[in-house]
TORKOL-4160 file (C-alpha; in steps of 0.2 Angstrom, whole numbers, padded with zeros to 4 digits, m for minus):
204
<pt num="1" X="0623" Y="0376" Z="0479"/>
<pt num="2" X="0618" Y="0393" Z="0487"/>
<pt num="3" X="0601" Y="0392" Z="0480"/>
<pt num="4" X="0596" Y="0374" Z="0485"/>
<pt num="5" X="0599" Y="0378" Z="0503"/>
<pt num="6" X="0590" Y="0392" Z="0502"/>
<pt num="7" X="0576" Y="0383" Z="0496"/>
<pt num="8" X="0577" Y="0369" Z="0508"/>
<pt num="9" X="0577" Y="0382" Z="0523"/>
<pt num="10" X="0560" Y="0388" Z="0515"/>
<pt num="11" X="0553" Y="0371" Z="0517"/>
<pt num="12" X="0558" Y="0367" Z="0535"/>
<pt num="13" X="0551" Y="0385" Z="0541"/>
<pt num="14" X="0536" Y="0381" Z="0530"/>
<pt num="15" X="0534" Y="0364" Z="0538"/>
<pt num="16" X="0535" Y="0374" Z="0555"/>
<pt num="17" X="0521" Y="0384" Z="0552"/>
<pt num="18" X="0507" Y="0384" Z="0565"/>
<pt num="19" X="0488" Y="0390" Z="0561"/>
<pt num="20" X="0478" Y="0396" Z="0575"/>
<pt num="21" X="0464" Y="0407" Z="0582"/>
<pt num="22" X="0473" Y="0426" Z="0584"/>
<pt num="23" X="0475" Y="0434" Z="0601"/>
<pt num="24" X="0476" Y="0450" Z="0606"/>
<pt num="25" X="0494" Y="0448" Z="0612"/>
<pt num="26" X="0496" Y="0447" Z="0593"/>
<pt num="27" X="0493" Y="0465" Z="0590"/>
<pt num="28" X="0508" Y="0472" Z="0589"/>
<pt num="29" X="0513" Y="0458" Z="0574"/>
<pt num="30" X="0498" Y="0461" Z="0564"/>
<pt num="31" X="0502" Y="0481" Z="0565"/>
<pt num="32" X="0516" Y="0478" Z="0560"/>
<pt num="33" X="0513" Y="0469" Z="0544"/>
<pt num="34" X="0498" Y="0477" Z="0541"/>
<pt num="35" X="0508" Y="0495" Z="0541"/>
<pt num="36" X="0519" Y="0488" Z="0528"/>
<pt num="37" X="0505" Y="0488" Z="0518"/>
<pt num="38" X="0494" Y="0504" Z="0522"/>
<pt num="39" X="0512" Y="0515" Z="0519"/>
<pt num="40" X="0520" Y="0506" Z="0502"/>
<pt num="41" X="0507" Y="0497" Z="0494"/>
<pt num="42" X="0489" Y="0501" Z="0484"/>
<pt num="43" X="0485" Y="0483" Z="0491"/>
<pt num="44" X="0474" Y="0492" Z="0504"/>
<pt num="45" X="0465" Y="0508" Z="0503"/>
<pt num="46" X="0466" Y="0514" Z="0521"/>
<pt num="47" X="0480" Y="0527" Z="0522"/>
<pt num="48" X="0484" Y="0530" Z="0540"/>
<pt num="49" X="0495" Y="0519" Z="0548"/>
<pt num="50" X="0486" Y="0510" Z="0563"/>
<pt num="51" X="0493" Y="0506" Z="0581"/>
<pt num="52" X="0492" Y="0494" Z="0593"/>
<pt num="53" X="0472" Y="0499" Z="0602"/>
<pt num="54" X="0466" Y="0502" Z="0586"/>
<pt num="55" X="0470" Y="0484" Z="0582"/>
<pt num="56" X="0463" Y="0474" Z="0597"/>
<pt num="57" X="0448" Y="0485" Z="0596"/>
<pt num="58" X="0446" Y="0476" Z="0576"/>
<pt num="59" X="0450" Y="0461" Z="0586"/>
<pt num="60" X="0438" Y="0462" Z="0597"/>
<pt num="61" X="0424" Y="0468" Z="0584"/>
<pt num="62" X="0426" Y="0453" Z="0573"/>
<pt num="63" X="0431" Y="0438" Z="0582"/>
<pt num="64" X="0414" Y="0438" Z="0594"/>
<pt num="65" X="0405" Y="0434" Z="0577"/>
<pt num="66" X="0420" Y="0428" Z="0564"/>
<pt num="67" X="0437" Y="0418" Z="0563"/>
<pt num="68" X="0452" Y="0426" Z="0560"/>
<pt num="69" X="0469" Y="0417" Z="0561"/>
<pt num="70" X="0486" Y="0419" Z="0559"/>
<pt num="71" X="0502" Y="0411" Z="0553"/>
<pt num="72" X="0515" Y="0407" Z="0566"/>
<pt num="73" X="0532" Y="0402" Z="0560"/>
<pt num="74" X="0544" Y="0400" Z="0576"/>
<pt num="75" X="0533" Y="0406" Z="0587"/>
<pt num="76" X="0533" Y="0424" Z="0577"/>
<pt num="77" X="0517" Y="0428" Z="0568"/>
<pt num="78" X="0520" Y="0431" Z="0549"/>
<pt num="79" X="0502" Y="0433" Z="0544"/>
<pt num="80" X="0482" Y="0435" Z="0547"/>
<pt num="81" X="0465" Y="0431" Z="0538"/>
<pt num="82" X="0448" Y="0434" Z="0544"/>
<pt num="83" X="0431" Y="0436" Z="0538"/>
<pt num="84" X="0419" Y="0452" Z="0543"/>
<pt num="85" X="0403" Y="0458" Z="0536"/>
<pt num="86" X="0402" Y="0462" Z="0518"/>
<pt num="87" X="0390" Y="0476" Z="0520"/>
<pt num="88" X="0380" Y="0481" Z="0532"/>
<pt num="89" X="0361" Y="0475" Z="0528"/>
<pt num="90" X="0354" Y="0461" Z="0534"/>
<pt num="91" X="0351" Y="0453" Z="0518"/>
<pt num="92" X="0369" Y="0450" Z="0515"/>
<pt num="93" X="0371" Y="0442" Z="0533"/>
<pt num="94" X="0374" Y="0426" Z="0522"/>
<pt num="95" X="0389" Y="0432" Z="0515"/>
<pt num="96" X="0405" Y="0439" Z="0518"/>
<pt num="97" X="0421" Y="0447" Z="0516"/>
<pt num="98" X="0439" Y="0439" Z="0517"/>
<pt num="99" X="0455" Y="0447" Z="0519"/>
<pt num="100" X="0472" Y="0440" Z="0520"/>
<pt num="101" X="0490" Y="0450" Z="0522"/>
<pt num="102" X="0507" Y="0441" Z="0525"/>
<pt num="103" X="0521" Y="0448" Z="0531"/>
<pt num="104" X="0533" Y="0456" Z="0514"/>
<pt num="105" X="0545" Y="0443" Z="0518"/>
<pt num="106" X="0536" Y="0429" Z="0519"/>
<pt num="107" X="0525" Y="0428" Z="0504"/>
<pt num="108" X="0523" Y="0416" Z="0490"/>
<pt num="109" X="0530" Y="0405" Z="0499"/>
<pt num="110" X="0513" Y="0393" Z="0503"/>
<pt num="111" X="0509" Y="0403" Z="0520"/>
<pt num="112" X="0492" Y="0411" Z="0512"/>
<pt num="113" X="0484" Y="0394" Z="0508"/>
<pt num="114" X="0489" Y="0388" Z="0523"/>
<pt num="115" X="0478" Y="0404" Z="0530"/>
<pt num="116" X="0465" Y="0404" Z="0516"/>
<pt num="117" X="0462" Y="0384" Z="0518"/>
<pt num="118" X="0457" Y="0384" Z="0538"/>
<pt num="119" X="0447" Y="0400" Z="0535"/>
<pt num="120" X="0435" Y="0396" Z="0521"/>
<pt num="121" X="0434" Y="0377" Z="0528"/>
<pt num="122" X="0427" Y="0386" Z="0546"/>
<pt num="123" X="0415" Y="0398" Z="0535"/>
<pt num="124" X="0407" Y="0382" Z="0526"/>
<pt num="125" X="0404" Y="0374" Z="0543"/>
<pt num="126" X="0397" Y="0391" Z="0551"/>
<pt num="127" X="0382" Y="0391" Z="0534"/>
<pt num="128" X="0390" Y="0406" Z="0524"/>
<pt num="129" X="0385" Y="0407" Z="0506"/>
<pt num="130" X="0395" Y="0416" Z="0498"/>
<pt num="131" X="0412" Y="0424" Z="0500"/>
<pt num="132" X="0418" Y="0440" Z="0495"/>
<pt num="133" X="0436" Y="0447" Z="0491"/>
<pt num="134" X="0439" Y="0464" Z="0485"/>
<pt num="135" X="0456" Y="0465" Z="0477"/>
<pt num="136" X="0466" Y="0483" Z="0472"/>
<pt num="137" X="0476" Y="0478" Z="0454"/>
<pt num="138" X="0487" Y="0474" Z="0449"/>
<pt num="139" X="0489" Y="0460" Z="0461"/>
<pt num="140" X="0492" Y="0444" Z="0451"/>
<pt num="141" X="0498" Y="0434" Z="0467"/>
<pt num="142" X="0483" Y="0438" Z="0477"/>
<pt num="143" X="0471" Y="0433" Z="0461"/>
<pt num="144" X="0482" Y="0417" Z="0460"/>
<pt num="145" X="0478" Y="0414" Z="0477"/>
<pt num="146" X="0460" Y="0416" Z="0473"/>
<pt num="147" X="0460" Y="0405" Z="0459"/>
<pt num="148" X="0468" Y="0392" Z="0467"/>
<pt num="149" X="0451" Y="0391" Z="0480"/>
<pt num="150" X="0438" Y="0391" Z="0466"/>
<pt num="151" X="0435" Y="0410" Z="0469"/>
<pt num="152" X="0429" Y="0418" Z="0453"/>
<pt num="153" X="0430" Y="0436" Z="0447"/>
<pt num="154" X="0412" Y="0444" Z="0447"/>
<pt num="155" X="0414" Y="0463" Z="0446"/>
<pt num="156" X="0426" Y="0476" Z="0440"/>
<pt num="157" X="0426" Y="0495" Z="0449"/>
<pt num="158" X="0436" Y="0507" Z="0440"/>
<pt num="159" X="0446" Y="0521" Z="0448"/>
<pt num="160" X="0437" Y="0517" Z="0465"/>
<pt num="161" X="0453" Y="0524" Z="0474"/>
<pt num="162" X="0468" Y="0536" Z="0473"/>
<pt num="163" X="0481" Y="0532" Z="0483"/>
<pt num="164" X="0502" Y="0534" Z="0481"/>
<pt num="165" X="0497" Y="0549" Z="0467"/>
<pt num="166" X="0486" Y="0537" Z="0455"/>
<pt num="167" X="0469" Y="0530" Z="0452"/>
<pt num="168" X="0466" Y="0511" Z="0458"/>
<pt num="169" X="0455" Y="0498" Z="0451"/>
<pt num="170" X="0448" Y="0487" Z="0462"/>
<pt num="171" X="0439" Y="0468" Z="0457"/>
<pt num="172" X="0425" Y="0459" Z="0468"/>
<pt num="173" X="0431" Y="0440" Z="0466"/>
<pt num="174" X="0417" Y="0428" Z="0475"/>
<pt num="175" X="0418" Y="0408" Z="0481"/>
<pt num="176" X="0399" Y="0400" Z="0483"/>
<pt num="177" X="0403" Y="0389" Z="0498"/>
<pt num="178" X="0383" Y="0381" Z="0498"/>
<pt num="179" X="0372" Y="0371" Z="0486"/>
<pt num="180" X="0362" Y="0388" Z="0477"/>
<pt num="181" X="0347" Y="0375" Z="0478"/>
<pt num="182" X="0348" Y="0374" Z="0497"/>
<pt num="183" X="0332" Y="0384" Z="0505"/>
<pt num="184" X="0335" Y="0393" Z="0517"/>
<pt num="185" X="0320" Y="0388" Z="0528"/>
<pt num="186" X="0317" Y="0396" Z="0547"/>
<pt num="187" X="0326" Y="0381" Z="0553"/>
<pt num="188" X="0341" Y="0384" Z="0541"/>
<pt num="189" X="0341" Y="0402" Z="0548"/>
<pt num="190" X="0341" Y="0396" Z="0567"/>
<pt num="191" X="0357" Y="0386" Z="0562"/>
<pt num="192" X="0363" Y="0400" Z="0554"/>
<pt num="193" X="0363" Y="0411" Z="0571"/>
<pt num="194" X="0371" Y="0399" Z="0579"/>
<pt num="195" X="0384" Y="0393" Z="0569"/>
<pt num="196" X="0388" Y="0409" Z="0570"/>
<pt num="197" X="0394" Y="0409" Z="0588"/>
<pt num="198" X="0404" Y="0392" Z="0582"/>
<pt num="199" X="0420" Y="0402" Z="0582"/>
<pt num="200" X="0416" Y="0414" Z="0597"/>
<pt num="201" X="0420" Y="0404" Z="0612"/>
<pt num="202" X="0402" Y="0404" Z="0618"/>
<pt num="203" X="0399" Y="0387" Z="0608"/>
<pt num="204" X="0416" Y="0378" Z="0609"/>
């Protein structure tokens, strides 16, 4: 039956798949895919396609302080997640932003919870608070995603973009990863700082 082996091909490429720390070998993938995106879809609000530099340079601006992986599926990269700063005030240095993109052919298919599951489990260890994802809708399969983690819709922006000829509505969905009871004492700040380096290298 066509459609079973199809099916049973999806699970032995998904039981292939390799999560690790991104390189910056992994460029020209993650342009790639990410392209896709910025040319066909409302999914993300950047409008000029990106090359290779101009990816390693977002590589090396976030790693030194956050995680970001990706998916390998026979030693080819079929998507990234990372973390970055939410906004740029010091107050917020407890939370943060998550973005996740797959490659087109390679979605819903469990890649993204692979991706989602090592990234937000790295970001409770490094003391976040709170995480932040801000999705362009429609997107049910990305909100699905979400859901799936515990992630809860907190805010609604309307027409806070205009792409492909029409306005675009965007949602602020957040995950509390620590107890809100917690202090956060001098010593709970010192961790802080340096769980931050966890992922850099200059710790592990």
């Amino acid at each position: 039956m066509p459609g079973g082996k199809r099916n049973s091909d999806k699970y032995n490429i998904f039981m292939k798949a390799t999560i690790r720390k991104v390189e910056l070998t992994d460029a020209p993938r993650i342009r790639d895919i990410y392209n896709h995106y910025i040319a066909n879809t409302i999914i993300t609000f950047e409008t000029e396609m990106l090359n290779e530099e101009q990816i390693m340079k977002r590589i090396q601006k976030y790693t030194p302080l956050y995680p970001w992986y990706v998916a390998e599926v026979n030693a080819v990269v079929i998507g990234y997640a990372y973390a970055s700063e939410f906004i740029e005030r010091s107050a917020y240095k407890y939370t943060s932003e998550i973005t996740i993109f797959l490659d087109k052919d390679y979605t819903r298919e469990g890649y993204g919870k692979l991706l989602f599951s090592r990234l937000i489990e790295d970001m409770k260890q490094m003391e976040y608070t709170a995480l932040i994802s801000i999705i362009a809708i429609p997107n049910d399969s990305s909100i699905r995603l979400h859901k799936i983690f515990g992630f809860e819709k907190v805010g609604h922006l309307k027409k806070a973009g205009y792409k492909l000829g029409r306005w675009i509505d965007v949602e602020h969905w957040e995950l509390l990863l620590q107890d809100e009871k917690k202090s956060l004492s001098e010593k709970g700040i010192n961790g802080f700082i340096f769980s931050r380096k966890f992922y850099s290298g200059r710790v592990i």
